[in-house]
TORDO-98473 format. One record per residue: residue number from 0; residue in one letter; x, y, z of N, C-alpha, C in turn. Coordinates in steps of 0.02 Angstrom, whole numbers, plus 50000, padded with zeros to 5 digits. Example, Ala and Ser with C-alpha at 12.3 -4.5 7.8 and 13.67 -1.06 7.14 Angstrom:
(0; "a"; (50660; 49716; 50390); (50615; 49775; 50390); (50660; 49835; 50390));
(1; "s"; (50642; 49888; 50354); (50684; 49947; 50357); (50645; 50002; 50394));
//
This chain:
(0; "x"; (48006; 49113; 49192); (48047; 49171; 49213); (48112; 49145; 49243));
(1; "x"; (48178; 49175; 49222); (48234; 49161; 49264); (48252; 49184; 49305));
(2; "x"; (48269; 49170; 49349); (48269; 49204; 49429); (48366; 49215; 49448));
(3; "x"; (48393; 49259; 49426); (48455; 49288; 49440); (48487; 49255; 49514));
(4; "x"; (48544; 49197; 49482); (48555; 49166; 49562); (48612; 49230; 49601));
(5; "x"; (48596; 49206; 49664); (48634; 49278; 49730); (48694; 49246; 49713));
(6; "x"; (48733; 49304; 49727); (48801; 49323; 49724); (48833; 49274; 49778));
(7; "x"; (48888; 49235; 49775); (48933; 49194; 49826); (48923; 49227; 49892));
(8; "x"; (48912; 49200; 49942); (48930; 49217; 50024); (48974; 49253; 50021));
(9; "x"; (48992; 49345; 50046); (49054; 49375; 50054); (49080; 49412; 50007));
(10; "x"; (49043; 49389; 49922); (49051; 49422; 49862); (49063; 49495; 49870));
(11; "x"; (49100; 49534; 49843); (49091; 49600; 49834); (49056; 49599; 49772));
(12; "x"; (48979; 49650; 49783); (48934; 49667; 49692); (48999; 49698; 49669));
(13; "x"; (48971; 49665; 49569); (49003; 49709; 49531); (48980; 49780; 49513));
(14; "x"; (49036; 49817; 49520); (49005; 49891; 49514); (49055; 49907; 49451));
(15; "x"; (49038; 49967; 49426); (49078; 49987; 49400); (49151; 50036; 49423));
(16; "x"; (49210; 50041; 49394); (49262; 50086; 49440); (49240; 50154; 49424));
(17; "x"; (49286; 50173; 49482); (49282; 50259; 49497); (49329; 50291; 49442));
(18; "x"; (49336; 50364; 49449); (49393; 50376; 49402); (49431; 50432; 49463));
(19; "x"; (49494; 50444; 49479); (49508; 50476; 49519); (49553; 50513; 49505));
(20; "x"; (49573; 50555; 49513); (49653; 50619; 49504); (49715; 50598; 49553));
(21; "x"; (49759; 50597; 49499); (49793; 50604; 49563); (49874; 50655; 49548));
(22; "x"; (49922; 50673; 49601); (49972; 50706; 49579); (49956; 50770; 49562));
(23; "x"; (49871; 50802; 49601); (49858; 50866; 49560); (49820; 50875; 49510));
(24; "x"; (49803; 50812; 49468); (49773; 50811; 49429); (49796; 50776; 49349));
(25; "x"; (49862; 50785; 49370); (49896; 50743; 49300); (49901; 50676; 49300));
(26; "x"; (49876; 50619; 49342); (49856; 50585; 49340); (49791; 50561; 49354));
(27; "x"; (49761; 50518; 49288); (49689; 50496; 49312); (49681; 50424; 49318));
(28; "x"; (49653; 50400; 49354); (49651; 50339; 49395); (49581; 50306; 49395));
(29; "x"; (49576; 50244; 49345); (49507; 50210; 49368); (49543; 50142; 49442));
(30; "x"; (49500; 50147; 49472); (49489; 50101; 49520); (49447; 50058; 49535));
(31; "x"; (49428; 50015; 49575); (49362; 49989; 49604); (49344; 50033; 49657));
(32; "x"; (49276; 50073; 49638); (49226; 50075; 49685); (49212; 50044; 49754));
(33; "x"; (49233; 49992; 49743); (49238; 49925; 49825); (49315; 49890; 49810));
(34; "x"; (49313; 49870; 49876); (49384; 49823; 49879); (49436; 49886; 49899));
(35; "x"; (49500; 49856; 49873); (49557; 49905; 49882); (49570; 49952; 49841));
(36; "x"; (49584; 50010; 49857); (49613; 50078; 49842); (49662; 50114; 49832));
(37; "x"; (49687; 50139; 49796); (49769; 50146; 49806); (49747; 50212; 49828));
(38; "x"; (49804; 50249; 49895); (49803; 50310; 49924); (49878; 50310; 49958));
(39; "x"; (49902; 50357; 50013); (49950; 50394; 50029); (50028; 50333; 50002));
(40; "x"; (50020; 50272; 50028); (50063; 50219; 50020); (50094; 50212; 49934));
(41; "x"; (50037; 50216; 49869); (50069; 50203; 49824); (50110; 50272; 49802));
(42; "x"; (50067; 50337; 49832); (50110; 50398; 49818); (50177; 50389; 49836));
(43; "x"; (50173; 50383; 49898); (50266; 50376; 49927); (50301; 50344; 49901));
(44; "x"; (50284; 50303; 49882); (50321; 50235; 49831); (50345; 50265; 49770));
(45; "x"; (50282; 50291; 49736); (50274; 50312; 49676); (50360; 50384; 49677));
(46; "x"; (50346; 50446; 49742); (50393; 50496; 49736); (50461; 50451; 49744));
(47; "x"; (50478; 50389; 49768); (50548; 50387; 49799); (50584; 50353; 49745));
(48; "x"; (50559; 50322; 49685); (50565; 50313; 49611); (50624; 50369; 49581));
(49; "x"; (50694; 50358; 49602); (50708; 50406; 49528); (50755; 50390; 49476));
(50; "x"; (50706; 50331; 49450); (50713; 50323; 49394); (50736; 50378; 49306));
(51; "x"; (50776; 50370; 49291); (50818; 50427; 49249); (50779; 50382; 49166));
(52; "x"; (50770; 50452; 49132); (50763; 50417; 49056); (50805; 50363; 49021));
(53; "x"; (50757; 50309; 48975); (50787; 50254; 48962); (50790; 50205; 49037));
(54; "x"; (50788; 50219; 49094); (50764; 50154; 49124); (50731; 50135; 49138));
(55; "x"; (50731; 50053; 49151); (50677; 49996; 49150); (50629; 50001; 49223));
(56; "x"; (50578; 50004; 49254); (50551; 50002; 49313); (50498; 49931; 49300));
(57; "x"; (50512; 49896; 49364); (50465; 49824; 49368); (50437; 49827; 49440));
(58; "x"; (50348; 49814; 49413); (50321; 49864; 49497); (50294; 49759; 49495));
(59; "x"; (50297; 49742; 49550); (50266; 49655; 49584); (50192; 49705; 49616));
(60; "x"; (50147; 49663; 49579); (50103; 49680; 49612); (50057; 49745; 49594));
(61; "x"; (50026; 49763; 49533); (50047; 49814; 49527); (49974; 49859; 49517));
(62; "x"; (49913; 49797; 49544); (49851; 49823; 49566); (49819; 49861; 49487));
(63; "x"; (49790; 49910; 49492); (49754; 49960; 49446); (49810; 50010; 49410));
(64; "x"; (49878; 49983; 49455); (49922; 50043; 49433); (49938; 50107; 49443));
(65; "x"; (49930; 50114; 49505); (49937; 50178; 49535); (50006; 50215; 49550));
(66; "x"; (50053; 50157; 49574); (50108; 50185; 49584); (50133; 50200; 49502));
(67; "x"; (50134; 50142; 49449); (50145; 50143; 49385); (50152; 50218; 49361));
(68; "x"; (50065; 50226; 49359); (50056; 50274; 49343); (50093; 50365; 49330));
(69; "x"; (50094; 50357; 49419); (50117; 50428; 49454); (50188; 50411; 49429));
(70; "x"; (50229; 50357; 49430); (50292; 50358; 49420); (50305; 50376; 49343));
(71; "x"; (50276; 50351; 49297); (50252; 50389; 49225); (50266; 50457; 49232));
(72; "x"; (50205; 50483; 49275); (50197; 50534; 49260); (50262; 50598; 49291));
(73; "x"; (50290; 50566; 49340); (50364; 50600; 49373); (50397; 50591; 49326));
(74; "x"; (50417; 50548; 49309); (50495; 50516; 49258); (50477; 50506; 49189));
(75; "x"; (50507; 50560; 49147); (50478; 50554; 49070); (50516; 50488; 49035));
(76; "x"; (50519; 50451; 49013); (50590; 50431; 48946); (50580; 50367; 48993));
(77; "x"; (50533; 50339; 49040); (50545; 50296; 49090); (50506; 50229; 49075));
(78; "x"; (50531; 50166; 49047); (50472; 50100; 49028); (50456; 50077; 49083));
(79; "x"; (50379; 50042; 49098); (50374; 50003; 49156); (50317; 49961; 49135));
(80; "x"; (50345; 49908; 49182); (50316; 49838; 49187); (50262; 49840; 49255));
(81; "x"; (50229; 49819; 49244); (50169; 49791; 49308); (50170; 49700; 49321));
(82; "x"; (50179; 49685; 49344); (50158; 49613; 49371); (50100; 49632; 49417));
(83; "x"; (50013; 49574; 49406); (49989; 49582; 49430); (49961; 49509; 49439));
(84; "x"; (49927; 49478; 49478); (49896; 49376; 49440); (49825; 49420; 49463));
(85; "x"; (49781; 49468; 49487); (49728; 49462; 49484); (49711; 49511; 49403));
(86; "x"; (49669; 49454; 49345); (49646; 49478; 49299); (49603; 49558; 49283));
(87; "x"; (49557; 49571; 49355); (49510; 49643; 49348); (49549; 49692; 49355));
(88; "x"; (49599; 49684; 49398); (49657; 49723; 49419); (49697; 49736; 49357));
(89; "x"; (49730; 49710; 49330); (49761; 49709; 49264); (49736; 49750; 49217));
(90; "x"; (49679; 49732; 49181); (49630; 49746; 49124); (49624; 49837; 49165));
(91; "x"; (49611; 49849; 49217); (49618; 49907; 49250); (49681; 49949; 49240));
(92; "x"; (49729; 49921; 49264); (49796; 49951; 49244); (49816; 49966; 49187));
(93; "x"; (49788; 49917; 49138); (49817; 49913; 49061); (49746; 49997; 49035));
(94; "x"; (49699; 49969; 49045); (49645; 50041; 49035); (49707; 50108; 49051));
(95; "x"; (49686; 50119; 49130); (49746; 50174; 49145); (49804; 50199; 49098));
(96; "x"; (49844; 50145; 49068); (49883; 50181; 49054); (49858; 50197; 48974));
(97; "x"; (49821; 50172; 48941); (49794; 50188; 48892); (49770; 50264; 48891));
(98; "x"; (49730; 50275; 48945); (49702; 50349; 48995); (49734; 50422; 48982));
(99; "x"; (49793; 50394; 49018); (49849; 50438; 49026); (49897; 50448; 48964));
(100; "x"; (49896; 50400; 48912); (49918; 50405; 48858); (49998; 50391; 48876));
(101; "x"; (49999; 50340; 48901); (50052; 50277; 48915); (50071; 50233; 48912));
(102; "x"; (50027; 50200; 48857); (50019; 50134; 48832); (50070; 50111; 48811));
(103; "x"; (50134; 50167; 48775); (50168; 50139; 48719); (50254; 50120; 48773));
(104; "x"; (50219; 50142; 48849); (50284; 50123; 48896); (50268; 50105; 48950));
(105; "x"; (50193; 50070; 48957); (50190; 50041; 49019); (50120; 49989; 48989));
(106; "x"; (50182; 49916; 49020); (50156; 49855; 49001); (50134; 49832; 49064));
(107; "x"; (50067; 49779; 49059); (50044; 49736; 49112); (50049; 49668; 49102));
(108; "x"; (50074; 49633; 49154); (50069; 49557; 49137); (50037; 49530; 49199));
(109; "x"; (49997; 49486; 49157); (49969; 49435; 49222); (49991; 49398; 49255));
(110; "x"; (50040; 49381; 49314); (50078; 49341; 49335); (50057; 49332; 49418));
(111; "x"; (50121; 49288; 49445); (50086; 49279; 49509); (50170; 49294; 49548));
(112; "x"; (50172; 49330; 49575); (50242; 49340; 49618); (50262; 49271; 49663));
(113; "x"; (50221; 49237; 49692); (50244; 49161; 49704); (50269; 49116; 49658));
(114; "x"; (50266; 49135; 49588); (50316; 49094; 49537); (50367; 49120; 49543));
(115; "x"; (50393; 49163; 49571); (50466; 49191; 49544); (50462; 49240; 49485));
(116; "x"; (50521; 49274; 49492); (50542; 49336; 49399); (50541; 49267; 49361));
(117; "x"; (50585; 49235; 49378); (50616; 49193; 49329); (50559; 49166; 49282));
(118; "x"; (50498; 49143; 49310); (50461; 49096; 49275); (50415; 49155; 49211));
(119; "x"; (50412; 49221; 49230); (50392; 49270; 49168); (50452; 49286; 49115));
(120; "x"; (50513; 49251; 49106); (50538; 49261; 49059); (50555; 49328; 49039));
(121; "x"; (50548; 49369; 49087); (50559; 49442; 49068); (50643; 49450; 49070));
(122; "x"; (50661; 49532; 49040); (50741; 49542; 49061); (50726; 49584; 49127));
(123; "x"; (50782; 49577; 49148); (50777; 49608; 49232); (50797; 49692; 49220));
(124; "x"; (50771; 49711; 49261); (50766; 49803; 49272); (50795; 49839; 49294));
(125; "x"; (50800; 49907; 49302); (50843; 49951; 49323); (50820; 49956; 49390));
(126; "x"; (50769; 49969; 49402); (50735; 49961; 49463); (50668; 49923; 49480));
(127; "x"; (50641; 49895; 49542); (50607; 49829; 49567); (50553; 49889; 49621));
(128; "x"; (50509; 49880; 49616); (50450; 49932; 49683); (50405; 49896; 49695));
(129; "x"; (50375; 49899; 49748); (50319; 49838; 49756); (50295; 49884; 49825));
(130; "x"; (50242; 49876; 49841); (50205; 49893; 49918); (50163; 49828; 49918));
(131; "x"; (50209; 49765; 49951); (50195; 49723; 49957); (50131; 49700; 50006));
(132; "x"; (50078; 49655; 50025); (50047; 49667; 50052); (50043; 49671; 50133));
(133; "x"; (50027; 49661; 50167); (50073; 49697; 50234); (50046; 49620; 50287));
(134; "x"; (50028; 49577; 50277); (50013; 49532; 50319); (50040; 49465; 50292));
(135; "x"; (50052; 49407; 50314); (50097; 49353; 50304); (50027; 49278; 50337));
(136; "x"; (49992; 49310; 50393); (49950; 49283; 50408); (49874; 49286; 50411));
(137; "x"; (49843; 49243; 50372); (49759; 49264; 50389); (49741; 49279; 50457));
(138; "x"; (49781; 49239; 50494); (49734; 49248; 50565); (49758; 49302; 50610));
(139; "x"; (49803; 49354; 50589); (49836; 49411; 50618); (49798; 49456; 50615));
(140; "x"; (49739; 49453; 50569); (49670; 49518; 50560); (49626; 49492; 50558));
(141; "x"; (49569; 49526; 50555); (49501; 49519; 50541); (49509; 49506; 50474));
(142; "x"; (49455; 49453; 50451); (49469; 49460; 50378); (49436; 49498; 50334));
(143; "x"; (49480; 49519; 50274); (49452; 49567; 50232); (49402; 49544; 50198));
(144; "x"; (49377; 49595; 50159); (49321; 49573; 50118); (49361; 49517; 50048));
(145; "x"; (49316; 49490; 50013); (49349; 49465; 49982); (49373; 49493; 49915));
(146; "x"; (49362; 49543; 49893); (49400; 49589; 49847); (49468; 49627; 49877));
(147; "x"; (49468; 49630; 49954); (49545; 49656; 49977); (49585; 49599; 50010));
(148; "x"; (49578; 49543; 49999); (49611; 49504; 50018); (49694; 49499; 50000));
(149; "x"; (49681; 49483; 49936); (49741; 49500; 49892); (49792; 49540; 49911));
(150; "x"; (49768; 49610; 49927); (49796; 49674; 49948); (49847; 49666; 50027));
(151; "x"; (49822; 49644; 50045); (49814; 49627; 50122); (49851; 49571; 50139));
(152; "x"; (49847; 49521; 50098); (49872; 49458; 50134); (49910; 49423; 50082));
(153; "x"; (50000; 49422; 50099); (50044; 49387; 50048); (50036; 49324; 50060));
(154; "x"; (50001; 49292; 50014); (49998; 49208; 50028); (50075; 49177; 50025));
(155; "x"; (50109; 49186; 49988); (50189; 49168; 49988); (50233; 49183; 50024));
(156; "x"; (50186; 49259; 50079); (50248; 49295; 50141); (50301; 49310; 50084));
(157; "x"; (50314; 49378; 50145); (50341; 49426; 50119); (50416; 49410; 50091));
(158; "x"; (50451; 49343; 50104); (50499; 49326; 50065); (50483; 49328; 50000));
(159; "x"; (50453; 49305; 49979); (50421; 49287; 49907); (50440; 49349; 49865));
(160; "x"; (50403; 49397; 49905); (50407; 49461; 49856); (50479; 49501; 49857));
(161; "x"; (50515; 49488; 49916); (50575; 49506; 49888); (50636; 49451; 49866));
(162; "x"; (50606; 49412; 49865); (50641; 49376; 49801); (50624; 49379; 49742));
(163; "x"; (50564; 49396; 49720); (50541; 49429; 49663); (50590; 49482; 49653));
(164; "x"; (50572; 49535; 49688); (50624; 49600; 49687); (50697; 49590; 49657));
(165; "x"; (50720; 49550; 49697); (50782; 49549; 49695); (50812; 49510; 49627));
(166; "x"; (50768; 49472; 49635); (50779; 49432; 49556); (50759; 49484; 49490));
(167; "x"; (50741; 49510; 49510); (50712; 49572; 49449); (50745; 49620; 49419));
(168; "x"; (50789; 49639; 49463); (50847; 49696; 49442); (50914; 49672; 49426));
(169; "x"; (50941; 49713; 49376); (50995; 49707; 49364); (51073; 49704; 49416));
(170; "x"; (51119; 49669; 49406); (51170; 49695; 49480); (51189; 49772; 49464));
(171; "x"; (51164; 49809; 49524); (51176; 49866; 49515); (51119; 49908; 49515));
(172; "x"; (51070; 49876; 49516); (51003; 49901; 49513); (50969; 49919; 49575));
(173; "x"; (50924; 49949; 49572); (50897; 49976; 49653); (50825; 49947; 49654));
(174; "x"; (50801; 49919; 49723); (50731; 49893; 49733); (50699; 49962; 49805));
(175; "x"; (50653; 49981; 49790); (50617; 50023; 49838); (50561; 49987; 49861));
(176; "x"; (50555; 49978; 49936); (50471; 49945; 49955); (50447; 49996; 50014));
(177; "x"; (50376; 49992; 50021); (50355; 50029; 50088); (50309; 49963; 50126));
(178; "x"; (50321; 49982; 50184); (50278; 49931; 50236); (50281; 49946; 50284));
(179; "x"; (50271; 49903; 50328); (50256; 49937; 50411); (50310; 49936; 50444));
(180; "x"; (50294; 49989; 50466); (50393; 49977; 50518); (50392; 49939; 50566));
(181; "x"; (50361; 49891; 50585); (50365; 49834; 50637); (50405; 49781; 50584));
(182; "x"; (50396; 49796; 50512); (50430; 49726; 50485); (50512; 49774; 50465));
(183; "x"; (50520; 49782; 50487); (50584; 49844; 50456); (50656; 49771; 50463));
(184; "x"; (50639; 49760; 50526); (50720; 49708; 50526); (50697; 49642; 50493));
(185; "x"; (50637; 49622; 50483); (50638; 49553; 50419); (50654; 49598; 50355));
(186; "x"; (50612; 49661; 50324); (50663; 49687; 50264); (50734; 49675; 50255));
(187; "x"; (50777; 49688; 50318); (50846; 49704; 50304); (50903; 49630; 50294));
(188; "x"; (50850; 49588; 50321); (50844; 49516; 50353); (50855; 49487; 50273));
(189; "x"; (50815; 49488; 50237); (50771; 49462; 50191); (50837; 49488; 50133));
(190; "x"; (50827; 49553; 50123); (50878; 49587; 50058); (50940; 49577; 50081));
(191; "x"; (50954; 49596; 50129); (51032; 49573; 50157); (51063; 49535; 50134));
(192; "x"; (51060; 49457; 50111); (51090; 49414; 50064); (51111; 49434; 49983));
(193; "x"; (51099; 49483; 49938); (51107; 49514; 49897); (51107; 49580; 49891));
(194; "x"; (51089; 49611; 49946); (51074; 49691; 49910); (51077; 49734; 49978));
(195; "x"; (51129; 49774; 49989); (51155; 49817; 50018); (51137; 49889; 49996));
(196; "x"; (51184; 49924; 50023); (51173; 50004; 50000); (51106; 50027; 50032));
(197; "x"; (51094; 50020; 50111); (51007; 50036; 50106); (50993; 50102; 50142));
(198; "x"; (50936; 50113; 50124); (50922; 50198; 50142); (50851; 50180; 50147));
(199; "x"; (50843; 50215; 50211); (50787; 50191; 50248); (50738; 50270; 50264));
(200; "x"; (50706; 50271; 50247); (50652; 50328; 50258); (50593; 50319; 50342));
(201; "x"; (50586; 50328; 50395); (50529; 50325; 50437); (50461; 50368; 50399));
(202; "x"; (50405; 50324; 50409); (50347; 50394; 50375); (50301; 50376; 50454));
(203; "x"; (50304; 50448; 50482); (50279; 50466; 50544); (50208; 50484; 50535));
(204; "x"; (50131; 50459; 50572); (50089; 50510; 50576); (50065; 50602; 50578));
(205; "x"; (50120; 50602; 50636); (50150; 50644; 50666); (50217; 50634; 50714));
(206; "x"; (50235; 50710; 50706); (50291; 50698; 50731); (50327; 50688; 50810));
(207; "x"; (50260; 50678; 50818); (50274; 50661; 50915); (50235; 50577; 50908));
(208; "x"; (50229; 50536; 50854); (50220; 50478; 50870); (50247; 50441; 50831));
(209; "x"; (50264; 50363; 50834); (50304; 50330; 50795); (50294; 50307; 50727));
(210; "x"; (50341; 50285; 50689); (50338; 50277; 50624); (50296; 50219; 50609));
(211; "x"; (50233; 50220; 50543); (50214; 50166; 50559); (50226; 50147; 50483));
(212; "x"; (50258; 50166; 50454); (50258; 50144; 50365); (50345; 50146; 50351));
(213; "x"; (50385; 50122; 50325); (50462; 50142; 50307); (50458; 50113; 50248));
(214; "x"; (50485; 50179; 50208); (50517; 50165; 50139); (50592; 50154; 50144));
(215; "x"; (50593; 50083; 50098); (50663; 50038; 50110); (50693; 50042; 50041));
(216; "x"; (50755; 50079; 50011); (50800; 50077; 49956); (50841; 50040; 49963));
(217; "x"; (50885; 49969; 49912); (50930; 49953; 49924); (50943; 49939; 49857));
(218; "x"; (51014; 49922; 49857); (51050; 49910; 49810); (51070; 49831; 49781));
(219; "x"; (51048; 49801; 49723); (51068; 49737; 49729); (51155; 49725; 49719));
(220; "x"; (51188; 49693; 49751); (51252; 49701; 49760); (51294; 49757; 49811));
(221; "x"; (51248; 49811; 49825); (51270; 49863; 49850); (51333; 49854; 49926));
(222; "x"; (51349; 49907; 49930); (51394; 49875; 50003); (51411; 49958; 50025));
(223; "x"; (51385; 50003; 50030); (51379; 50059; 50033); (51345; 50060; 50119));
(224; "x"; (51369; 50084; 50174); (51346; 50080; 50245); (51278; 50108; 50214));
(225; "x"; (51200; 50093; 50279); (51155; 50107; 50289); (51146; 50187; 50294));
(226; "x"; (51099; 50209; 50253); (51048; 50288; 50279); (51004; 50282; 50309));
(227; "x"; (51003; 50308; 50359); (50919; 50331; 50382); (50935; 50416; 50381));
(228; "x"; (50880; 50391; 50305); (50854; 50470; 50316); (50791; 50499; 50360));
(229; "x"; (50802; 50571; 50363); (50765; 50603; 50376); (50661; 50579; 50380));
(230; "x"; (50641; 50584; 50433); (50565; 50561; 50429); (50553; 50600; 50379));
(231; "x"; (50487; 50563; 50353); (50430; 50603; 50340); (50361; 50614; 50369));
(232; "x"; (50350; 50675; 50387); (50290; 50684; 50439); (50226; 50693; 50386));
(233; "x"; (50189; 50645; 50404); (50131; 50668; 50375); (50073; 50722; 50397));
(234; "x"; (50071; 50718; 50459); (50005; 50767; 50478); (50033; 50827; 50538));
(235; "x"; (50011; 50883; 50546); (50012; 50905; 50612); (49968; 50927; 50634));
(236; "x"; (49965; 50976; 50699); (49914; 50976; 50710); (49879; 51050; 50720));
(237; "x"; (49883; 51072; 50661); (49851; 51163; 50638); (49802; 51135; 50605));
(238; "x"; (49771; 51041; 50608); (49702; 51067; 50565); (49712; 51044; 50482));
(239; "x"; (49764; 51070; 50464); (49767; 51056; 50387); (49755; 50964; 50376));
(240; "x"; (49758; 50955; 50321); (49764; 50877; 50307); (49823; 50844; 50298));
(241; "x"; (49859; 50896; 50274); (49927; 50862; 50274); (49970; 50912; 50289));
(242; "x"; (50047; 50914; 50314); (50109; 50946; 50307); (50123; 50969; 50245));
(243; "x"; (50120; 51034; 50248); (50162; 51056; 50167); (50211; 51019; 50142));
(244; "x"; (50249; 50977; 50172); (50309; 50914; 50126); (50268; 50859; 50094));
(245; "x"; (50216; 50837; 50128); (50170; 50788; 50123); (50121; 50813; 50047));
(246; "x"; (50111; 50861; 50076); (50052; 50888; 50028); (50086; 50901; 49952));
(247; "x"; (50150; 50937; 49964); (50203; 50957; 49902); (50223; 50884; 49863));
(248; "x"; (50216; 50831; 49905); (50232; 50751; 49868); (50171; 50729; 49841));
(249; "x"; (50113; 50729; 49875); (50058; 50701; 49845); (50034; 50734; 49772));
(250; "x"; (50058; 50808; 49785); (50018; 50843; 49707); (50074; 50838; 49656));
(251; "x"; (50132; 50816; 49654); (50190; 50807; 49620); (50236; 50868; 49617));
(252; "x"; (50255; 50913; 49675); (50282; 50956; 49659); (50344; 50937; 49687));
(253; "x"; (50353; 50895; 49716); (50415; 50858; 49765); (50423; 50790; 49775));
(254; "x"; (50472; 50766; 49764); (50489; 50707; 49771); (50509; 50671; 49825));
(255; "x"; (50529; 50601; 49819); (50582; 50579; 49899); (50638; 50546; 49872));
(256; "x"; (50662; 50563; 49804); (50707; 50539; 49776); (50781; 50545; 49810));
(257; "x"; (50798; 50585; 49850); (50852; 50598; 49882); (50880; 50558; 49925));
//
């Protein structure tokens, strides 16, 4: 008899993915069951996209494809690229857009954002998006499981990925990221050497506490003074789950393209 050897110390079991809605329903979404999830973060990303027909979108990082996806599904006439280096993730994304019946404008490549654009040989884009992963150090958290690691922890730090970015777009091109607003002045830090024009979004819990997510637009080449726009509040407190602005972005009836 063969006796099935145990799974690595820390392993996440293989399960099979979920399938999920999203945007209302016009998007459908396989995921992993365990590990990381795409939720409120790739939406926001996904609305502040406004990408016009005929342009190029290049997402670093680009998981199961969630932001991909929803951005598909906002912007008709719109090609996009995924960079992803974990393989299950990929084969996931590439499914998805098959799903959604997107195949014939949204490509996946297996890559690793610590090589650089340069080393995928790709042409550079109209626009660069990434929700990069939000930690630089293992020992700044508890550690994740080992299926959200990835998610969680930029082994190359967060330079990496916006040099990815930046190398990705055309001059003239726009890069959008979301992250925590404690890293808000390394963003400006970081793109500042190429890419101006920035417009800065706060995304508030609520609106009597501080911002803990900012969506960052800039321009490569740009030289256009700084926006800070207007927050976005996500919750209040009547009970509902979300703010009607919140809620009007998640089901796709509203954007943050402005």
């Amino acid at each position: 008899m063969t006796v099935a050897s145990p799974p690595p110390e820390g392993a996440e079991p293989k399960t099979e993915p979920t399938e999920n809605a999203l945007l209302g329903g016009r998007v459908r979404l396989l995921q992993p069951a365990r590990g990381y999830r795409a939720g409120m973060d790739a939406a926001l990303l996904a609305a502040t996209v406004a990408a016009k027909p005929g342009e190029t979108v290049l997402e670093a990082g680009c998981g199961a494809g969630a932001v991909l996806t929803q951005i598909a599904a906002r912007r008709a006439g719109v090609a996009l690229t995924g960079i992803e280096r974990d393989a299950v993730a990929a084969e996931l994304a590439r499914r998805n857009a098959v799903l959604n019946g997107w195949a014939e404008r949204m490509t996946v490549i297996e890559g690793d954002v610590g090589r650089g654009f340069k080393a995928l040989g790709l042409p550079r884009a109209d626009w660069g998006v990434s929700n990069p992963p939000y930690f630089d150090d293992a020992g700044a958290l508890r550690a994740p499981s080992p299926a959200r690691r990835g998610a969680w922890i930029a082994d190359d730090g967060l330079a990496a990925w916006v040099g990815f970015l930046t190398d990705g777009v055309k001059d003239g091109g726009r890069v959008v990221v979301i992250h925590r607003a404690d890293r808000l002045a390394d963003l400006l830090a970081l793109f500042g050497g190429r890419c101006g024009s920035f417009a800065i979004r706060p995304v508030q819990p609520f609106a009597d506490e501080p911002a803990k997510r900012v969506l960052v637009q800039a321009v490569r080449g740009g030289r256009a003074p700084l926006r800070l726009l207007p927050a976005l509040i996500l919750h209040d407190r009547s009970g509902a789950k979300h703010t009607a602005e919140a809620e009007a972005i998640l089901t796709g009836e509203a954007g943050l393209d402005s």
